[in-house]
N, C-alpha and C positions, 0 to 999 in steps of 0.2 A: 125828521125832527119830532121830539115828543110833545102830546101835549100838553102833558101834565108838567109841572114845574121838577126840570131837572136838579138833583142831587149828587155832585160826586162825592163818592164815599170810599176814602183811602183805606185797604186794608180789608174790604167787605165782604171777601172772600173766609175771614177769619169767623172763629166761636161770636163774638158779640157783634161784629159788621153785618153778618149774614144775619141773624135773627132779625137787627136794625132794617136793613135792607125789604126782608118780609114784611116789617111792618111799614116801614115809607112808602110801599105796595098798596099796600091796605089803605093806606090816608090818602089816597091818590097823588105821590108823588112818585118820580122815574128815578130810579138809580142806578146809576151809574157806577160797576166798581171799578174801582184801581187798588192793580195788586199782582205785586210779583208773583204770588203765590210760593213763596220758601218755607212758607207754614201754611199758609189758608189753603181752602181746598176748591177745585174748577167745580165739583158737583152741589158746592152750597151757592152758588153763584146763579139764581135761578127768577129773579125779578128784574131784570136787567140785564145789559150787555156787559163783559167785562172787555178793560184797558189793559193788557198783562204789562206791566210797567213796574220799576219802582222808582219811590218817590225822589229820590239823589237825583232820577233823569229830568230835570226841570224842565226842560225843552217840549219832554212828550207829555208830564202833566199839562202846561201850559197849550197844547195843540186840544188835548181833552178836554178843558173846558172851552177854550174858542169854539171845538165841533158842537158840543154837545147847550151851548150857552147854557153853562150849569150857575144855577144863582148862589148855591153854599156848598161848602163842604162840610163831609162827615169825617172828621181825623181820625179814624184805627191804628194806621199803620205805627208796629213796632214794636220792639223786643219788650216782654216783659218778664223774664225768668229772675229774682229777687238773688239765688244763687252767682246762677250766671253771668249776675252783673258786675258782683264782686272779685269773678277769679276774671272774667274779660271787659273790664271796665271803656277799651276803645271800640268795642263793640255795638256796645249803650248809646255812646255819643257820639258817634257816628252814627247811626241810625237812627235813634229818637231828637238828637238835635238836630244835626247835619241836616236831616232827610226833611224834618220838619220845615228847616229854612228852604231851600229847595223849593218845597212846597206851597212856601207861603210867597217864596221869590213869584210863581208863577200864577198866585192870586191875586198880588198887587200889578202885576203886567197886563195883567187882563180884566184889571178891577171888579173881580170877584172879591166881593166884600164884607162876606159873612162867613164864621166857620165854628163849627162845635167841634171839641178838642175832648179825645178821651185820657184823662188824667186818673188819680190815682189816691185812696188815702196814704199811701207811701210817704207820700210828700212830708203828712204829719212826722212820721218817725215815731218817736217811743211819748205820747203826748202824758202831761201831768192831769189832765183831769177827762172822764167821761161823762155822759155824752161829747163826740167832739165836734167842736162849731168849727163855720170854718172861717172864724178871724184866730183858732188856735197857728199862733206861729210854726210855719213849715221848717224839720226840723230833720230833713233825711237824711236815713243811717246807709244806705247805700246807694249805687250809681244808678239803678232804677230810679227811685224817687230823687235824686237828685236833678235826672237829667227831667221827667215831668214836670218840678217844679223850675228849672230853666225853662221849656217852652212855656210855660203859662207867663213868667216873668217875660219870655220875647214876644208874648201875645199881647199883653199891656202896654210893649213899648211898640207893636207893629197899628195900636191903635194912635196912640199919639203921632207917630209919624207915617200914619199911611191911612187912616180911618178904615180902617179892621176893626169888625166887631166879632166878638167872639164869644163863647160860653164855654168854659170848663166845667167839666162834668168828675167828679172824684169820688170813685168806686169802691165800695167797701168789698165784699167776697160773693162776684158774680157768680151765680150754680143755678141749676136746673136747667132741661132743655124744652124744644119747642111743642108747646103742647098738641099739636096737629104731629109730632110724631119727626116732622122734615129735617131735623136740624139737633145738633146736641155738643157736649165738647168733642171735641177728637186733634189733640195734639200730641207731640212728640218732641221730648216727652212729654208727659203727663204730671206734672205737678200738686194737683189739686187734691185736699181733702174727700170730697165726697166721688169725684170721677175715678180715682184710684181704690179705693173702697170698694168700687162695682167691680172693676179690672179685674180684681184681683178674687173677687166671689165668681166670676166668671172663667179664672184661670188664667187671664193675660199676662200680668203681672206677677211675680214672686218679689219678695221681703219688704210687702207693703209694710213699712215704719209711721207711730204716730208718739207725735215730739211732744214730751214731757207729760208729770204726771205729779207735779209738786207747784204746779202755781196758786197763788193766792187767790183761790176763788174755789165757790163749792163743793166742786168735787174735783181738783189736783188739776182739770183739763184748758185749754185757752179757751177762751170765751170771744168768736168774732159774730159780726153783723152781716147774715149772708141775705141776698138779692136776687129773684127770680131774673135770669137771662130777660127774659119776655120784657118787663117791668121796665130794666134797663133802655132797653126796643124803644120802647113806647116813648118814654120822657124825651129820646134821643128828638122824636119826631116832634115832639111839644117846644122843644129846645130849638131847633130849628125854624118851626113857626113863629116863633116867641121874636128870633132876631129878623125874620124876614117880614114880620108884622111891623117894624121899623125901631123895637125897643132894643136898650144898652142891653149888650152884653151882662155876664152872671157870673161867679163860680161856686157851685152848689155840690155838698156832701148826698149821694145816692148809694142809700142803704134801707134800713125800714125803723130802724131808732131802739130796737129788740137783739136781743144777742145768744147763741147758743154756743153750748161747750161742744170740746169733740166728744166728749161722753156720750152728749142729746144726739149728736148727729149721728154717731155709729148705731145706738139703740134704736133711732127713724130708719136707718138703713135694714136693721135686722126684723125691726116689724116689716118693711115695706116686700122685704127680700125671703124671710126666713130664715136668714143666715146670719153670722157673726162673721167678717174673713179674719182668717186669721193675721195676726197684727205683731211687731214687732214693737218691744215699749223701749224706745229711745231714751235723752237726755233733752233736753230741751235745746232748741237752738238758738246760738247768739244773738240777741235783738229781738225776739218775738217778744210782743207787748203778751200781757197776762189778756187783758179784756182791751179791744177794740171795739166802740160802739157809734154811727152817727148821730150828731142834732140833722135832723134831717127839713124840721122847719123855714128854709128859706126856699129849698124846693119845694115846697108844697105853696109857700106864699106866693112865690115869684112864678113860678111853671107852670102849678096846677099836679105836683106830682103827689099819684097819689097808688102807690104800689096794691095790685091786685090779687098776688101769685105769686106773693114771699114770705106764706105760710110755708111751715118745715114738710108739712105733709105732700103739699105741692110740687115741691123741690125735689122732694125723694122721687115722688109717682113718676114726676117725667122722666128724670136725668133714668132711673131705673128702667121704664119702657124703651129709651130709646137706645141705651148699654145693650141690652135686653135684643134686640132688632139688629142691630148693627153687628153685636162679638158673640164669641166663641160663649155658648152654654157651660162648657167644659169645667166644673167647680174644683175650686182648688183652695180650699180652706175648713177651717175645723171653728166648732163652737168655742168662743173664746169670751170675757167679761171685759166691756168697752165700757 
């Protein structure tokens, strides 16, 4: 039995579980992962014991926290390909709802009674005004954010009728990796702005494409609010103290309140890197808002969040050293104007 106050953390084998996980290390608590591992990885798994499980098996969650008398959960687990959700939509909801319920079936059986839930700004959709609060009405344009903004709606009703407390936690554009070098993105695929950028300066990749070059805003590029992984980490643990200290539940925008184009982000890349990769100039994709920005103010009032490591320069150095450590040297791109 641990003695620090255990933690099960679904999913934490994943990009933001595992960072999470190192730092609920750090605060002196134990985590616990659960995680089938279909995406996450066994070697990020490295503060705690892993449960290989997935969440549908409500039986074996439900044994995991009876073993481990875990006081909260950390919710990771689950699809979030923005794509992918639209051409496999039972995919989405079976897995981010289904699994969800499952999950929480085996919270309220064992009166584990607290859980932070990783959500999403998705949920907003295409919002009419920036900064966005988060009393902006959820307005999701595909089965990702639809299906996140279902579990937060069955996290509201799992508190009226089960006293479930909960925190939603709704992410703007998570990047960089762990600054100790441990940890960084690595999925498949690879979706992201700045992790395919490195891929593909390093050769992993061919016909890295970047979408659009005519939106309303400075210079033609999207404009989002990116987040230092770390940062992330951290609030998760504040978040969890916050409900285990005995206060209500929350659902709070985490970003940094600042916004960059992909323009800023390719030219941080090419200072951090030396290189430009080369780049495919797209059309813009259906639904991408022009500027996505947080109000990030109720996190900072309610949490204490207070982002450390989601300056642009930070975000390149790491996510860059640890591309850098991990892949192929092998450069596959030419001087190109981003």
């Amino acid at each position: 039995m641990a003695s620090e106050p255990v933690i099960l953390v679904s999913g934490g084998a994943g990009y933001i579980g595992a960072h999470t996980c190192k730092e609920l290390k750090r605060n002196n608590f134990y985590p616990v992962v659960l995680d089938n591992l279909s995406t996450g990885h066994r070697s990020f798994v490295k503060w705690g014991p892993l449960v290989e499980c997935d969440i549908r098996d409500s039986a074996t969650v439900e044994k995991a926290i009876r073993d481990t008398e875990a006081q909260a959960v950390l919710h990771f687990a689950g699809h979030s390909y923005v794509g992918e959700s639209v051409q496999n939509p039972f995919k989405y909801y079976d897995n981010n709802i289904t699994g969800t319920l499952s999950l929480l079936s085996a919270m309220v059986r064992t009166g584990c009674k607290h859980i932070v839930f990783s959500s999403t700004c998705a949920i907003y959709g295409e919002p009419a005004t920036i900064p966005i609060l988060e009393d902006t009405p959820p307005k999701p344009i595909n089965p990702y954010g639809a299906s996140k903004h279902m579990v937060e709606r069955i996290l509201a009703d799992f508190k009226t009728a089960y006293g479930l407390e909960s925190t939603c936690l709704r992410y703007f554009n998570a990047c960089g990796a762990d600054l100790d070098g441990e940890l960084g993105e690595d999925r498949t695929p690879e979706t992201h702005l700045i992790p395919r950028a490195m891929l593909s300066i390093l050769g992993r990749i061919q016909n890295f494409e970047l979408f659009g070059s005519d939106y309303p805003t400075p210079d033609g590029t999207a404009i989002r609010d990116y987040i230092h992984v770390t940062d992330i980490a951290r609030v998760h643990v504040q978040a969890v103290q916050h409900l285990l200290d005995g206060n209500e539940g929350v659902s709070v925008n985490l970003g940094t309140g600042l916004g960059y184009s992909v323009r800023e982000i390719m030219n941080a890349i090419a200072k951090e890197t030396g290189v430009h990769p080369s780049a495919i100039r797209s059309p813009r994709r259906q639904g991408d808002p022009p500027i996505l920005i947080a109000d990030i103010a109720r996190a900072r009032q309610i949490l204490g969040y207070d982002p450390q490591h989601s300056d642009l320069s930070t975000i390149v150095r790491s996510a860059w050293a640890w591309h850098k450590a991990t892949h192929s040297r092998t450069p596959s791109c030419s001087h190109t104007n981003a």
